[in-house]
C-alpha positions, -999 to 999 in steps of 0.1 A, spaced: -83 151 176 -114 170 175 -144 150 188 -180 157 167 -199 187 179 -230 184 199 -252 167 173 -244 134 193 -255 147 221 -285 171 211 -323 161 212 -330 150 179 -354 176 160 -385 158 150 -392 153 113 -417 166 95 -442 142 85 -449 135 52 -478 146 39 -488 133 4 -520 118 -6 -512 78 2 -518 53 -28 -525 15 -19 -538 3 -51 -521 -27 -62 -487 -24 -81 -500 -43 -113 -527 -17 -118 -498 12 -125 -486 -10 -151 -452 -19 -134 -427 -42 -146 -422 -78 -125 -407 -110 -126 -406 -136 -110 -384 -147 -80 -373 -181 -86 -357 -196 -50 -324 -200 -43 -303 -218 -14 -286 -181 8 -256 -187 22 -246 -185 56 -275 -196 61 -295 -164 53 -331 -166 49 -344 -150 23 -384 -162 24 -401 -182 49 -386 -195 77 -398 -205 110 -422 -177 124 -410 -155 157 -426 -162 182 -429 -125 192 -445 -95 174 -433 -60 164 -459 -30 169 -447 3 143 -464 33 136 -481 16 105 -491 -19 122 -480 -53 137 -454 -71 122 -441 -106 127 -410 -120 115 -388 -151 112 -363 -168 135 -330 -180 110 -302 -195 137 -296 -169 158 -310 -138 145 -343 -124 132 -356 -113 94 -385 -85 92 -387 -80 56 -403 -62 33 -413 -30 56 -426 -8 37 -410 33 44 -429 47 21 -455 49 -4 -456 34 -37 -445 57 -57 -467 50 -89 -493 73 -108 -492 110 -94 -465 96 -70 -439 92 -90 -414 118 -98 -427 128 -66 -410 128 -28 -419 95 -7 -453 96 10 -458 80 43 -472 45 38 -503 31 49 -507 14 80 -531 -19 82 -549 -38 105 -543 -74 122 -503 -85 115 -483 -82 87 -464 -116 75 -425 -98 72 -412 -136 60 -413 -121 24 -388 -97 5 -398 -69 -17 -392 -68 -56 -356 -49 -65 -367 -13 -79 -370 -8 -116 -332 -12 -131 -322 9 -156 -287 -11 -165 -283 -49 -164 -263 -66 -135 -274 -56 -105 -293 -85 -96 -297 -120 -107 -315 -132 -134 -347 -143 -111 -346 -115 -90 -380 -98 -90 -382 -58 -100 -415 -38 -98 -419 3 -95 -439 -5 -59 -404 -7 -46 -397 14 -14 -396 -12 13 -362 -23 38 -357 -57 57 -346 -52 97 -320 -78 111 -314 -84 144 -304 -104 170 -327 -134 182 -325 -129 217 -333 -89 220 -345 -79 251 -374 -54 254 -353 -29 267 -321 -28 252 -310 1 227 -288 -14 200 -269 3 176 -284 8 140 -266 2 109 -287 17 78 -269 1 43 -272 23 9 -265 -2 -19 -244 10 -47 -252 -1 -82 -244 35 -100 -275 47 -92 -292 26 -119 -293 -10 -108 -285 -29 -77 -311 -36 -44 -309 -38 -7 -322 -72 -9 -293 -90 -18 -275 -81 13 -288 -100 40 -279 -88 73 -282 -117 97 -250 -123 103 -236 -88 106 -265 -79 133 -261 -113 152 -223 -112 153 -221 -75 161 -249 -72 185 -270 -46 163 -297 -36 141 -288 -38 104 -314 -18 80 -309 -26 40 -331 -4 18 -341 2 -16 -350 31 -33 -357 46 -70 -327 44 -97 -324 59 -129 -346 85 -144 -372 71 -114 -349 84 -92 -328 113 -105 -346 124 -135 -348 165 -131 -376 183 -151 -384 227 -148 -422 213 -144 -416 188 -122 -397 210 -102 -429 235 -102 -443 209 -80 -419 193 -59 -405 209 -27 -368 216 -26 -366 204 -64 -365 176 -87 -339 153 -96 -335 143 -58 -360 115 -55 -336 85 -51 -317 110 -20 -353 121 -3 -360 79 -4 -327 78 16 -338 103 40 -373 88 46 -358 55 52 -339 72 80 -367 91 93 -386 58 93 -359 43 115 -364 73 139 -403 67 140 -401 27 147 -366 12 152 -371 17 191 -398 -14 185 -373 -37 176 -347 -28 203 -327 -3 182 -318 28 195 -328 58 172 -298 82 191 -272 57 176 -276 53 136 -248 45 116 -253 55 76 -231 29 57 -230 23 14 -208 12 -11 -202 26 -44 -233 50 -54 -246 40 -16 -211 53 -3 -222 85 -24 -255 87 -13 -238 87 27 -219 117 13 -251 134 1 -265 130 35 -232 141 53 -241 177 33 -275 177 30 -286 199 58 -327 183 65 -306 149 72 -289 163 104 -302 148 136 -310 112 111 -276 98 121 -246 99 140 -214 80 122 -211 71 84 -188 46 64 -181 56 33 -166 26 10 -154 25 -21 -165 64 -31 -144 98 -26 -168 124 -5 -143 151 -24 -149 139 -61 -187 140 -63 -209 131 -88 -235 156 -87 -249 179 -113 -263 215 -108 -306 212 -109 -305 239 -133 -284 214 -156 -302 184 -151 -336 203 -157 -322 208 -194 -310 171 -199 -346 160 -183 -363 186 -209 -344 164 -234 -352 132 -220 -390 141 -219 -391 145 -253 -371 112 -264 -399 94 -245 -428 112 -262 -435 135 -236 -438 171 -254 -468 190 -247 -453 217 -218 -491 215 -206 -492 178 -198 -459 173 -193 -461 162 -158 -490 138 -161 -470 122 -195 -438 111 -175 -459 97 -147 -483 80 -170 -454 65 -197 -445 28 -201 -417 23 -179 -401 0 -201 -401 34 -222 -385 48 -194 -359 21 -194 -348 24 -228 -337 59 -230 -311 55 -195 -288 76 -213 -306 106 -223 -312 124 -189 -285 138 -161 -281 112 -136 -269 118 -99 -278 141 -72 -286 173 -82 -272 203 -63 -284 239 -62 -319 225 -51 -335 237 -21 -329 194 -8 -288 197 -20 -279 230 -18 -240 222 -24 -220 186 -30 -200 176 -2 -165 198 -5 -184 231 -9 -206 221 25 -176 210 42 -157 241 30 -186 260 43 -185 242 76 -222 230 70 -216 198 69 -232 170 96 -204 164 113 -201 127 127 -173 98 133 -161 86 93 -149 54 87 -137 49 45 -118 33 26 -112 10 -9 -102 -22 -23 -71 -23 -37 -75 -26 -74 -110 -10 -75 -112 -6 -114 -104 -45 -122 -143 -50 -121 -156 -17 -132 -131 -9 -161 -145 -41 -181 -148 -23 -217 -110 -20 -220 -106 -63 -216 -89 -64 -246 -63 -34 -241 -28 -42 -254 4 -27 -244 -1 1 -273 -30 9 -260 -21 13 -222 2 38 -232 -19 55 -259 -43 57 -230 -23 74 -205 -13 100 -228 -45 109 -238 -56 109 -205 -24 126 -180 -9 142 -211 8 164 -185 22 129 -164 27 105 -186 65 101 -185 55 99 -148 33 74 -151 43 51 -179 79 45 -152 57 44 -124 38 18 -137 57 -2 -162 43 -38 -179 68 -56 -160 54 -55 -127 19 -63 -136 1 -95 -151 -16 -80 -181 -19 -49 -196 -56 -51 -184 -40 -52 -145 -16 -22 -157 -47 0 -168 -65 -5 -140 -42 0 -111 -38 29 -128 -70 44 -130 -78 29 -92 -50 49 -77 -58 82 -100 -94 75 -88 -108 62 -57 -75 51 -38 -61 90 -35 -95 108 -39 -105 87 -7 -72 101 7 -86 135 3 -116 129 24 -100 111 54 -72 140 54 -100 167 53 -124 148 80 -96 142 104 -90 176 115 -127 177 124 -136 143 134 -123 109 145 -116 88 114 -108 56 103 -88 46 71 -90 10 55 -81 -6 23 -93 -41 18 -63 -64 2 -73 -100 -3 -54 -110 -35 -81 -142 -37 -113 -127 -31 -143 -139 -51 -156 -116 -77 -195 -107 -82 -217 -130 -97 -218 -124 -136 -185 -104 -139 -156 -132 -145 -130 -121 -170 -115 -151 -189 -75 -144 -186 -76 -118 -160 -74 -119 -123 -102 -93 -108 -96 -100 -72 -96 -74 -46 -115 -54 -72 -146 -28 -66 -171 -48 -44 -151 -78 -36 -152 -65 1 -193 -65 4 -193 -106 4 -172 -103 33 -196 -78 57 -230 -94 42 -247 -128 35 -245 -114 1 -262 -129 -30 -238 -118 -57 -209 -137 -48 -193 -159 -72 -183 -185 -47 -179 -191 -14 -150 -176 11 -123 -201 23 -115 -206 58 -92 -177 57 -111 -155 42 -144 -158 69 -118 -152 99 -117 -122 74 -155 -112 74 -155 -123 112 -128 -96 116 -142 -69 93 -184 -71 108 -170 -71 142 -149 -39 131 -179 -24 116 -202 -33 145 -179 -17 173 -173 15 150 -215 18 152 -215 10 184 -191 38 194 -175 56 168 -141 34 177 -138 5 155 -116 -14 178 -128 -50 193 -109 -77 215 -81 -99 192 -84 -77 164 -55 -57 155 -53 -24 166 -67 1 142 -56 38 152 -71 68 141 -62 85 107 -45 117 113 -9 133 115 1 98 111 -20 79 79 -28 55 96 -45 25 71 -58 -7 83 -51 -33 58 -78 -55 60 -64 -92 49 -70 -130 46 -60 -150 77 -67 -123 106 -31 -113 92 -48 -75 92 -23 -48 97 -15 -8 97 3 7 70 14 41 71 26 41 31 -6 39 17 1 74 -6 33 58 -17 19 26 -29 -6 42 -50 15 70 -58 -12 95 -45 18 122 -44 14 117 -83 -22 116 -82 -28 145 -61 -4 174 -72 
């Protein structure tokens, strides 16, 4: 197996600062939107506000910080990376933030950025455009001069909703010896909204903002994670969903080489990518522009950073969302830079759950039998004998659970069979699927009648001290998350997930090798993974 070129080894190349005029006027002033945070008991016990105070204090570039000690790991939250990006800041690149004087209180999380779909968070869960802030976890007992791996985490959410702030990382970084780094950063139009003016005054392009917040949060990590006993050399970029595509951007997007050196990619296919061309999201922001009153060309600029953003809000669906290729910041997606050989070449770890769509494919609840099959002909016109014997009524619960194994193994099962066959010729990687048949689903998305276990996101309660759980895990199902973090944590600290009285988990390769991550510590390989999802189907 090929092992990654020298970017592990290298010198690092040194970022370019940022250089934008700095804005520290408070967030209310712009007008932002912001509730209120109501409290709420974390589990695991995962503090999310104050706690008792560290006795020791963190010097980074922008000031001293002092955190809080939760059993036996340590909170800094609410760092800021960046500017807020309000008035001539927004629809523009991060700026560097401020710095200030004395200590800064990190006992305190940010607000969630502005979400453009419901869902993402709780009901209480503060929001607010002065956003761009990340929470560092790590061990209690760091010495000054260890170097611990990083984990950076990329929420998902679809690009419009979701926060780093509901995945606490204090038991991750305590169990796995590490640094764990959960972000936000812009969604919706905030962050992907592409306009020919505003392009006229942003470098490499517009449409990017959400990916360059990404890439500042990394070059944040380079500037300061050293202070908290992290080593800046070892940085592994992890996300799920829309974060699991955002790791993909950064695999191709050539300023992020030297930011980090392994990536997990979950629950998203590096080889089916969501992006749009800048050229067409420029017309569908020219659109969008005007829908929200914006349509003097003259002014345009100074209209979209001035508008309500509850304005903003309301017309979600009238722009081009996801990353925007073409640009001078994404010149290609992911296949054409891999094709190209441009890609940043680093250790992969990905993988799915097994019935992804049960949670996202909610709309079609009430599907019948008719319908299933209307569906599939409509859909594979050219497969559906195929699939209608592949996947008959009779060996699922509902027509619901028919649909959407369906649509998970056309989807992200065999697509993320695509990446890990491409990457392994080129560098190590490691398969998974999770398979918990009882897993809890996310807070908010029950289905009366229907059974959306092991669904998209049902593995993120498992690796996090994660807000959005329905209820708690079982006995069985923490050996579980004890099993999975310490597979993450050994695969960041050297690219090999492997850890003592865990299963074995070989590399994918000429063998497809797929650790089936289950209840119990009862984890295993497969080597049929194609067959039971029929990718031979999928993939023709």
């Amino acid at each position: 197996m090929p092992t990654p070129t020298a970017h592990e080894t290298a010198s690092r190349p040194r970022r370019l600062r940022r250089t934008l005029t700095l804005l520290t006027l408070p967030a209310l002033a712009a007008g932002l939107l912001t509730a209120t945070t109501a409290a709420a008991d974390p589990p695991r016990g995962q503090g999310h506000g104050r706690g008792d105070r560290a006795n020791e204090l963190v010097v980074t570039e922008q000031g001293k910080v002092r955190g809080v000690t939760t059993g036996d790991a340590q909170q800094f939250l609410g760092l800021p990376y960046a500017a807020p990006p309000v008035r001539e800041l927004r629809f523009a690149p991060p700026a560097a933030p401020a710095g200030w004087e004395g200590v800064r209180e990190a006992d305190q999380q940010s607000p969630a950025c502005l979400q453009f779909q419901p869902s993402g968070v709780r009901e209480e869960q503060a929001v607010s455009e002065d956003c761009l802030y990340l929470d560092v976890y790590r061990p209690a007992d760091v010495a000054e001069d260890e170097d611990l791996p990083v984990m950076v985490w990329f929420h998902g959410g679809g690009n419009t909703q979701g926060t780093g702030v509901i995945y606490g990382g204090s038991s991750l970084a305590e169990k796995t010896r590490s640094i764990v780094v959960t972000i936000n950063y812009r969604l919706g139009a905030l962050g992907f909204l592409a306009h020919p003016a505003l392009s006229e005054v942003t470098p490499g392009g517009s449409g990017n903002y959400a990916l360059m917040d990404q890439q500042a949060s990394l070059e944040w990590v380079q500037d300061n994670i050293s202070a908290f006993g992290g080593d800046a050399d070892n940085v592994t970029i992890f996300g799920q969903s829309a974060g699991g595509g955002a790791v993909c951007n950064m695999l191709a997007a050539p300023s992020a080489e030297g930011l980090f050196d392994k990536a997990i990619i979950q629950s998203s296919a590096c080889f089916s990518p969501t992006s749009n061309t800048l050229t067409a999201g420029e017309e569908g922001g020219e659109e969008y522009a005007t829908a929200v009153g914006c349509t003097d060309p003259a002014t345009v600029v100074e209209c979209l950073r001035s508008t309500w953003p509850g304005t903003l809000i309301a017309h979600q669906g009238e722009y081009v969302g996801g990353a925007k290729t073409e640009s001078g910041f994404l010149p290609v997606a992911f296949p054409d830079a891999f094709a190209q050989g441009t890609w940043n070449k680093v250790p992969i770890m990905t993988g799915t759950t097994r019935s992804e769509d049960r949670l996202t494919a909610q709309s079609r609840a009430d599907i019948t039998a008719e319908g299933v099959e209307e569906f599939v002909r409509t859909t594979y016109p050219d497969k559906a004998e195929q699939v209608l014997s592949l996947y008959p009524l009779s060996d699922f619960q509902s027509p619901y659970d028919q649909i959407t194994q369906i649509t998970t193994d056309a989807g992200r099962a065999c697509k993320t069979e695509l990446t890990a066959r491409a990457t392994s010729d080129q560098v190590p990687t490691y398969r998974y699927e999770f398979d918990d048949p009882t897993s809890p689903t996310l807070y908010g998305f029950e289905l009366a009648g229907e059974d959306i276990s092991n669904a998209h996101s049902a593995e993120l309660q498992y690796l996090f001290d994660f807000t959005l759980g329905a209820e708690p895990l079982t006995a069985e199902q923490e050996r579980l998350s004890d099993q999975m973090m310490r597979y993450w944590g050994s695969f960041a600290h050297d690219g090999d997930p492997n850890h003592r009285g865990a299963p074995y988990w070989p590399q994918y390769g000429d063998e497809e090798n797929v650790m089936s991550l289950r209840p119990g510590g009862d984890s295993t390989v497969i080597r049929n993974f194609s067959e039971q999802h029929n990718c031979g189907l999928w993939l023709s």
